[in-house]
N, C-alpha and C positions, 0 to 999 in steps of 0.2 A: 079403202082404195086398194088397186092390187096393179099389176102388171097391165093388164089390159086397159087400163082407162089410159083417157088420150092424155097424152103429157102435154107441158105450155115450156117452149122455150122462147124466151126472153130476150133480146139482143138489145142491147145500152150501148148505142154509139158515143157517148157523152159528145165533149165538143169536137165532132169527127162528122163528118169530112169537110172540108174547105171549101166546096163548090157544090151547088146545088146538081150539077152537070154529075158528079163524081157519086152526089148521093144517090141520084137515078141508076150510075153502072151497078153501087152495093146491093140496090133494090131490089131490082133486077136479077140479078144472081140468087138472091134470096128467095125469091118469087117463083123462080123457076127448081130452088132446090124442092124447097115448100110443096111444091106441085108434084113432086114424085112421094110425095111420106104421106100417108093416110095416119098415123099414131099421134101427131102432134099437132099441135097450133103454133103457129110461129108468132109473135110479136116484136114487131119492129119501134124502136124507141130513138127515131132522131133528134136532133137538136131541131126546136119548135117550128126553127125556120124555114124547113123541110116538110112542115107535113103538106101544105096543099099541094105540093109539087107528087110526094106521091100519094098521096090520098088517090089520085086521079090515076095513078099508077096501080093502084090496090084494087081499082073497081073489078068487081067479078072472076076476083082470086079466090082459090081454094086454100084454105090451110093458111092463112095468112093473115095479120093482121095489123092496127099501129095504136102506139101506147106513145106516150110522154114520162121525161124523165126527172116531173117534178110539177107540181100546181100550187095556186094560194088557195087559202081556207075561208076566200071570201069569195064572191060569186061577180062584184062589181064592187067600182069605188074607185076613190083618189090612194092606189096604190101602185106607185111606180116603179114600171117593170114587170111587175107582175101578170100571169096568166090563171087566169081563171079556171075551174073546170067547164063553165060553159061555151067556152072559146074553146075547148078541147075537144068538147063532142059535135060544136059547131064544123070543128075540122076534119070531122069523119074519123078519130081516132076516140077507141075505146077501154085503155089500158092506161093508168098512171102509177110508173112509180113512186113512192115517199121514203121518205126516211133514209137516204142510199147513205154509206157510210161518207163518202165523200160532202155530200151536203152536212153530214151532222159533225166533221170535224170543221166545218164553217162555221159552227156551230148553231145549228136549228136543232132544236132539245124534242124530247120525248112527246112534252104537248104540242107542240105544235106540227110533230108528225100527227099526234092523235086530230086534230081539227080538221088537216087536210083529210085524212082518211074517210074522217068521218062524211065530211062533205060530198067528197067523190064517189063514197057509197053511195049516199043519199038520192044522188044525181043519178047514179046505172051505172057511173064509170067501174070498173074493175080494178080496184086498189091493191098495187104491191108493195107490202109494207118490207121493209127492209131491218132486220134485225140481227146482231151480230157482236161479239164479243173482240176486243183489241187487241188483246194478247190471253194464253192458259197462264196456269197456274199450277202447282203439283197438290200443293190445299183446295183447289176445285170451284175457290172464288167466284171465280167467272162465270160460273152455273147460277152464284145469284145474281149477278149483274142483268143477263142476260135474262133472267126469270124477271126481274123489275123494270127492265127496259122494255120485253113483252109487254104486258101489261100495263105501263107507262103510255104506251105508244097506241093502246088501244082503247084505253080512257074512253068511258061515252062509247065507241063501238056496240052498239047493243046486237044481242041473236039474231034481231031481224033482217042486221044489215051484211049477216056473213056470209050470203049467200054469192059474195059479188069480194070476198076477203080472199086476199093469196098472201101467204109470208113469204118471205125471200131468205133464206140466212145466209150469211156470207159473213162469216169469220175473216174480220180486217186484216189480221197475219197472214190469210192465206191468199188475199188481192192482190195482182200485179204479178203474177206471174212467177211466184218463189216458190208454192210448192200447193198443189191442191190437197186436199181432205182424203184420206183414204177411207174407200166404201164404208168399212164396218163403223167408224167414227160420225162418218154419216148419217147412217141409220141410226145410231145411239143420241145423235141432236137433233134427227125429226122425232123421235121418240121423246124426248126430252121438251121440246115443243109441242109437238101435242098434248100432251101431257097438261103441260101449264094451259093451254086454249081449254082444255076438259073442266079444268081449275076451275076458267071463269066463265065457262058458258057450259049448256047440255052436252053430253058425251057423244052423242048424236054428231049433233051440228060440228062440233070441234072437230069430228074424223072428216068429215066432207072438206074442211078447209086445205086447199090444196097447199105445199110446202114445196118452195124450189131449192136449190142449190148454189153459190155464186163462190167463187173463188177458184181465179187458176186453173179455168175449166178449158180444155182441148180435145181434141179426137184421138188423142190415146186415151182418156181416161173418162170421156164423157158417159159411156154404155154403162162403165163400172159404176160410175155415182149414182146413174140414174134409177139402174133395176137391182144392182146390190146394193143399194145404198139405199134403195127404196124413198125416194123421191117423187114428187109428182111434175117434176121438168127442172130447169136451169137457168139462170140468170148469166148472160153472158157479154165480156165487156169486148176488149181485143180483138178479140177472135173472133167477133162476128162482122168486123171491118175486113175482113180476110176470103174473101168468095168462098175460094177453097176449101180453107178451114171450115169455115161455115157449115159447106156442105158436106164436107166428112164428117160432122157431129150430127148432124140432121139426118146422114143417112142411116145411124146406129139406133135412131129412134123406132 
């Protein structure tokens, strides 16, 4: 992968915005930032309650698209609450992500990141698995953690099904606005990630899986993670509730 391939930014409203009226203005903004950038793919990821609303909103957008920010590993059944992946793609959204740290301090564990993924592959959805470390260490710990949590969480994911795999990493320390990743550590934990993907599948296939960034991302520092940091897009939470914001990181794309 290099600079020129198209980058995937990510936008995680979690439970945002209030009104379905309100989620149409952020849409909207985004839609139109979206429509000036040729480099990237946008992915919008609202609260589920939202999608049909803009699904209908999305038709015959450029550079645009919508994800979910969470599904079950089962397809149908007596399980309440739950969404399906097939209810997902029923919705005209074609992006889910898994494993967000937020879910797994709920505690949903490694396999049952791995089940949902795999599911969602299976289907055509485009799975963002989410993986990331809670705190460093000066012993370097974290490097295993995060090497077993990889591969924990992609359990069952076999070669066939990576062609539709994105990681997400997002180092939990650095969530919520305290202090983002500086570029060259960046690059040293896609590198470290891919690395482990090389592990357990062809070297081949492992380079094509695209790697985003999440943590503490803004339009001061989003160009730097991306292209020195060497990334393949961003994962983005806050600030993509922000038109503005928004669109000053989309336009560095």
């Amino acid at each position: 992968m290099n600079h020129k391939d198209k980058k995937i930014i990510v936008a995680n409203w979690k439970m945002n915005p209030s009104t379905v009226a309100e989620a149409r203005r952020i849409f909207a903004a985004a839609k139109r930032a979206a429509a000036k950038i040729r480099r990237a793919t946008v992915v919008i990821c609202p609260p589920f309650l939202y999608l049909p609303a803009l699904a209908k909103a999305a038709k015959n957008t450029r550079n645009i698209a919508l994800g979910v920010q969470d599904i079950f590993w089962e397809i149908a059944g007596s399980y309440t609450s739950q969404i399906s992946p097939v209810m997902i793609l029923n919705a005209d959204a074609q992006y889910a992500i898994v494993g967000h740290s937020e879910r797994r301090v709920l505690g949903e564990t490694d396999s049952q990141v791995a089940k949902k993924a795999i599911l969602a592959l299976k289907l055509g959805l485009r799975a963002i698995v989410c993986v990331g470390e809670n705190l460093r260490d000066e012993k370097g710990e974290y490097l295993g953690f995060l090497k077993n949590q990889i591969r924990n969480s992609l359990q069952g994911v076999t070669g066939k099904l990576l062609e539709n795999l994105i990681i997400a990493y997002e180092p939990v320390w650095a969530i919520g606005g305290r202090e983002a990743m500086k570029p060259e550590q960046v690059e040293e934990m896609g590198i470290f990630i891919r690395k482990i993907l090389a592990d357990i599948y062809e070297q081949e296939a492992a380079f094509k899986v695209p790697i985003l960034y999440g943590g503490s991302v803004d339009a001061k520092n989003a160009e730097a993670i991306v292209y020195q940091g060497n990334v393949q897009g961003l994962l983005i939470g806050r600030q993509s509730l922000e038109p503005e914001s928004f669109k000053a990181i989309l336009s560095v794309m």
